[in-house]
LUMPALO-94868 format. One record per residue (C-alpha): x, y, z. Coordinates in steps of 0.05 Angstrom, whole numbers, plus 5000, padded with zeros to 4 digits. Layout:
N
+------+------+------+
!    x !    y !    z !
+------+------+------+
!    X !    Y !    Z !
...
+------+------+------+
This chain:
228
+------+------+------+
!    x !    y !    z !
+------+------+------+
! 1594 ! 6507 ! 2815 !
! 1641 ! 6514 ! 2752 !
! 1688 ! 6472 ! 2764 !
! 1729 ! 6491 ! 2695 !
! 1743 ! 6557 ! 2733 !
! 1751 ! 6536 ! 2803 !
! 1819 ! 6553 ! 2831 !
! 1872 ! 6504 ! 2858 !
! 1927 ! 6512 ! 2915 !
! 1993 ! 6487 ! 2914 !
! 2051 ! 6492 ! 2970 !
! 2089 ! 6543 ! 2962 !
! 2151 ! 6494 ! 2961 !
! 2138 ! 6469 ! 2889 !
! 2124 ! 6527 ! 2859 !
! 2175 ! 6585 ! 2831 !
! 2166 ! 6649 ! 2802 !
! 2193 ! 6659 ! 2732 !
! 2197 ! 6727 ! 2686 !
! 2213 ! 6712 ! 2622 !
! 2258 ! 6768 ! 2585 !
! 2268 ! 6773 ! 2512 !
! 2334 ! 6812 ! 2488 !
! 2333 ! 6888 ! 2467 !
! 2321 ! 6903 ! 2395 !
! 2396 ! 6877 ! 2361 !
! 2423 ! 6895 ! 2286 !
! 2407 ! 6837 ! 2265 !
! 2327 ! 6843 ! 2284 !
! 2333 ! 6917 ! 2241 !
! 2373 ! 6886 ! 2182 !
! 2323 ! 6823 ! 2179 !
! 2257 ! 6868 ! 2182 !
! 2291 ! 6887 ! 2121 !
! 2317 ! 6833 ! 2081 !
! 2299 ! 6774 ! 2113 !
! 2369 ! 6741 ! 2072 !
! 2415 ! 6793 ! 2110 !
! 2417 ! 6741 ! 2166 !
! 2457 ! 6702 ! 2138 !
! 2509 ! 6753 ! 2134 !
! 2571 ! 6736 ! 2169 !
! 2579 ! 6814 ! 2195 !
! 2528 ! 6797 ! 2242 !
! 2562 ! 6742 ! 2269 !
! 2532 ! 6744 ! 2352 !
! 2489 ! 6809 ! 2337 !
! 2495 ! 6858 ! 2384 !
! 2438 ! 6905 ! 2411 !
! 2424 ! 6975 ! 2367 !
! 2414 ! 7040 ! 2398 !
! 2338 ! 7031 ! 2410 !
! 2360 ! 6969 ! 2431 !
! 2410 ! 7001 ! 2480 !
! 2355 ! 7039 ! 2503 !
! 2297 ! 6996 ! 2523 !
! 2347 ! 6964 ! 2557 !
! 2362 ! 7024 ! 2611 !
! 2281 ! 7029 ! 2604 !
! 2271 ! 6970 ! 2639 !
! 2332 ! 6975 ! 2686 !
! 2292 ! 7026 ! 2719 !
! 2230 ! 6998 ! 2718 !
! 2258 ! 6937 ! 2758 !
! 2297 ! 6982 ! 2799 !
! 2232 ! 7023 ! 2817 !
! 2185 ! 6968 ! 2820 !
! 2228 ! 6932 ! 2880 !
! 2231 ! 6874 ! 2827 !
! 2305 ! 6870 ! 2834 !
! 2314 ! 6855 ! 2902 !
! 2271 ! 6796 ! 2902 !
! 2308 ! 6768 ! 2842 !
! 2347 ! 6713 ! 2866 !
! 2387 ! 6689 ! 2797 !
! 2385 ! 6716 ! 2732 !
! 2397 ! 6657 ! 2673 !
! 2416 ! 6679 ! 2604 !
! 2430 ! 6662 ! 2539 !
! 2501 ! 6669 ! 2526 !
! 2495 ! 6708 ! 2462 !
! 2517 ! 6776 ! 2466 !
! 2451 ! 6808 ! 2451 !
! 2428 ! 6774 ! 2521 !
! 2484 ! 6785 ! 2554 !
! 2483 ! 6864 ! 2536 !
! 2402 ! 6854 ! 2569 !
! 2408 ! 6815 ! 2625 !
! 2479 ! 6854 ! 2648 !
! 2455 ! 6917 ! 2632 !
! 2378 ! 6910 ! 2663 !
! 2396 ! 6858 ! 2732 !
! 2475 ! 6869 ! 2728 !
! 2504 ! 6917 ! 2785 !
! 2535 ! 6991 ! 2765 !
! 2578 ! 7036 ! 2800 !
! 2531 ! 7087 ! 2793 !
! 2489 ! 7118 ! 2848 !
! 2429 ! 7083 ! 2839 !
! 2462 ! 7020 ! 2864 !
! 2489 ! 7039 ! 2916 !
! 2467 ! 6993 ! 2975 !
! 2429 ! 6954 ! 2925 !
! 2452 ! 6869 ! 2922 !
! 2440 ! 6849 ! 2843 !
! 2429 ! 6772 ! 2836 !
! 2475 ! 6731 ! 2804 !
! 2474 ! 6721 ! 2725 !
! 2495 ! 6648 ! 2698 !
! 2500 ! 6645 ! 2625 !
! 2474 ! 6578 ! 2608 !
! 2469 ! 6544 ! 2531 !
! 2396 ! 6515 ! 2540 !
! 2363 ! 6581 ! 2534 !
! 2407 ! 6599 ! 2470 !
! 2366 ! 6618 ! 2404 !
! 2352 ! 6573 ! 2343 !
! 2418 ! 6540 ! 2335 !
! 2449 ! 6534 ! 2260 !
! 2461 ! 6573 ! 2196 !
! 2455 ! 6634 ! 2208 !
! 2517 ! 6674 ! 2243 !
! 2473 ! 6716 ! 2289 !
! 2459 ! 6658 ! 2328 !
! 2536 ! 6634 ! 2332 !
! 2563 ! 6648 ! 2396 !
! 2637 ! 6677 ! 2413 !
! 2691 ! 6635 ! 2451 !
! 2678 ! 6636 ! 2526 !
! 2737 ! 6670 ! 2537 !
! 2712 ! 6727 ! 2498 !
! 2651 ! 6721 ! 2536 !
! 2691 ! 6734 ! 2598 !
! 2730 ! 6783 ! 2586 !
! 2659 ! 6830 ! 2560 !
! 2622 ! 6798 ! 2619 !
! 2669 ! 6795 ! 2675 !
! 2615 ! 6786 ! 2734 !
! 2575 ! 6731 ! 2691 !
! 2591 ! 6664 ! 2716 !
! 2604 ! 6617 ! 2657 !
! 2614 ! 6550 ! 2689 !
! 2557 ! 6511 ! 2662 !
! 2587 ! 6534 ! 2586 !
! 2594 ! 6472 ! 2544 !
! 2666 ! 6493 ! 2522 !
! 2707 ! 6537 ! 2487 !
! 2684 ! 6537 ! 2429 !
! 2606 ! 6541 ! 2403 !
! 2602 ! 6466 ! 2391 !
! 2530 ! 6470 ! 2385 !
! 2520 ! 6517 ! 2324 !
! 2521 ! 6473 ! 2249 !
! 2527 ! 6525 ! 2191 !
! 2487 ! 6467 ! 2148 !
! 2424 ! 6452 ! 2191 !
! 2382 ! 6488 ! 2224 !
! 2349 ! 6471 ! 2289 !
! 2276 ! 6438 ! 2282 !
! 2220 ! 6461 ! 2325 !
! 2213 ! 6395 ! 2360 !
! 2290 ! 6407 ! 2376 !
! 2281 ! 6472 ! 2405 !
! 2222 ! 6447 ! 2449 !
! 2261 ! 6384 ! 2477 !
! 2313 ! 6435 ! 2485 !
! 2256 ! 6472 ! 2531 !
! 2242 ! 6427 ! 2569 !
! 2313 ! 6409 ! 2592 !
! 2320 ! 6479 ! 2613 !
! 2251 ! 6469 ! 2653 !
! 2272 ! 6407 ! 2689 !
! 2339 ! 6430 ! 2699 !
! 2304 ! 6498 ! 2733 !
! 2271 ! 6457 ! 2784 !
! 2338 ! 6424 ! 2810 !
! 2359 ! 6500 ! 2832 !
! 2343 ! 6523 ! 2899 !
! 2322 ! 6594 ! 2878 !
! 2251 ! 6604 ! 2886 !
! 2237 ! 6685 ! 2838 !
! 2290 ! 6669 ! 2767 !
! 2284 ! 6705 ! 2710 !
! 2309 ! 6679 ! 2637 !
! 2337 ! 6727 ! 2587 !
! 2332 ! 6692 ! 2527 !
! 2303 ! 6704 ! 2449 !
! 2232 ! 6707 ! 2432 !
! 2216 ! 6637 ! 2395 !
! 2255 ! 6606 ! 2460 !
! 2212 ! 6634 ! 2499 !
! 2144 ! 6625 ! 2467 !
! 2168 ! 6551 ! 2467 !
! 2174 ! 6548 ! 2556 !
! 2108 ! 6589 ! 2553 !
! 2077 ! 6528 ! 2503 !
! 2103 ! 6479 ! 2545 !
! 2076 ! 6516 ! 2616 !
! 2003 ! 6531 ! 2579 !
! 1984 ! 6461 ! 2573 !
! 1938 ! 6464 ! 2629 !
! 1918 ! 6537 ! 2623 !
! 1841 ! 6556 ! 2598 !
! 1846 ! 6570 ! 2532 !
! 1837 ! 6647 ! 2539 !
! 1893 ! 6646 ! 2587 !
! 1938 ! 6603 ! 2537 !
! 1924 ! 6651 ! 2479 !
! 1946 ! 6713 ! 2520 !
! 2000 ! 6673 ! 2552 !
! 2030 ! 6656 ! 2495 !
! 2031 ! 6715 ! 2443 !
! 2105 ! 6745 ! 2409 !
! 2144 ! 6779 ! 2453 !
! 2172 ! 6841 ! 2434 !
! 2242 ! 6866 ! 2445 !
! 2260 ! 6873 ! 2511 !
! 2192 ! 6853 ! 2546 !
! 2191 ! 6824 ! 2618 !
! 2128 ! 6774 ! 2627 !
! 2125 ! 6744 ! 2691 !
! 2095 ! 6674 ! 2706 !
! 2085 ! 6628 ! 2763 !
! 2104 ! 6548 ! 2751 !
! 2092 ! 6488 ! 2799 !
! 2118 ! 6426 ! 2798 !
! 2059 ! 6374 ! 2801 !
! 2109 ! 6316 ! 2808 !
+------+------+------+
């Protein structure tokens, strides 16, 4: 027997199923394909989503509305950037148009862990909460830090082995919820960091595909268990 391929089971109660959601295409992903130094521009302080961006955002609405994904999601967690809260609103978030109509959305908590690269640059400085609120009325903001973005330093930038301690926070704090199918809308290096973390004990064919870039506005879907 091959015991390097040989499949394990694990109760259902410790695992959770987790899809992963990178952010539409924002102005500050088209200015930076151009001039890497635009994003450092104040004017894209908090990008916001272009119009492709816009619209690989309704793409996937209806692909989770037509797969039946949505009514299995129990809570939606996202960055609280507006470039992820434009995504997971405007993909998981409830409309009055037709299509919802007798459809329950999950609820979306904005939470700071999944945030991108923190520091320097002004696309990755958040707004005030209360901004926040007032663009995102049905996102629930209580676990916001405060106010103001206390987080983002406009003279250092975040390390790598920041951002993955920062990863795993968000991993062990996802196991203390009740909700068994989440997904996180969050930016793509935040993301390949949970998928580094989870690939540990994957084959490394699996790892590779696993953990390649996401592109804009990409669902991947994973399941995690908790070996504790």
């Amino acid at each position: 027997m091959n015991t390097t391929a040989a499949q394990f089971p694990y109760p259902w109660q410790r695992c959770k199923i987790v899809h992963l959601v990178r952010h539409g295409q924002a102005m500050h992903n088209v200015e930076g394909d151009i001039n890497r130094e635009a994003l450092l521009s104040p004017h894209l302080f908090d990008a916001e989503l272009s119009p492709l961006g816009l619209h690989q955002v309704g793409k996937l609405r209806k692909n989770v509305h037509a797969s039946g994904l949505l009514k299995r999601i129990e809570l939606v967690i996202t960055s609280p950037l507006y470039r992820t809260m434009q995504t997971a609103f405007g993909v998981f978030g409830s409309t009055e148009s037709n299509e919802d109509a007798g459809v329950n959305c999950p609820q979306i908590m904005a939470v700071e862990l999944c945030r991108d690269r923190m520091g320097v640059r002004p696309c990755d400085m958040r707004r005030r909460v209360s901004q926040c609120q007032a663009l995102f009325p049905s996102i629930d903001f209580s676990m916001m830090d405060g106010e103001e973005d206390s987080m983002w330093n406009p003279d250092f930038r975040e390390s790598e082995e920041e951002m993955a301690a920062r990863m795993g926070l968000l991993m062990n704090w996802l196991w203390t919820r009740p909700e068994k199918e989440i997904v996180i809308v969050s930016h793509g290096i935040m993301l390949q960091h949970i998928l580094d973390r989870l690939g540990n004990d994957c084959h490394p064919s699996v790892r590779t595909a696993l953990c390649k870039r996401f592109d804009n506005c990409e669902l991947r879907s994973v399941v995690i268990v908790d070996k504790r």
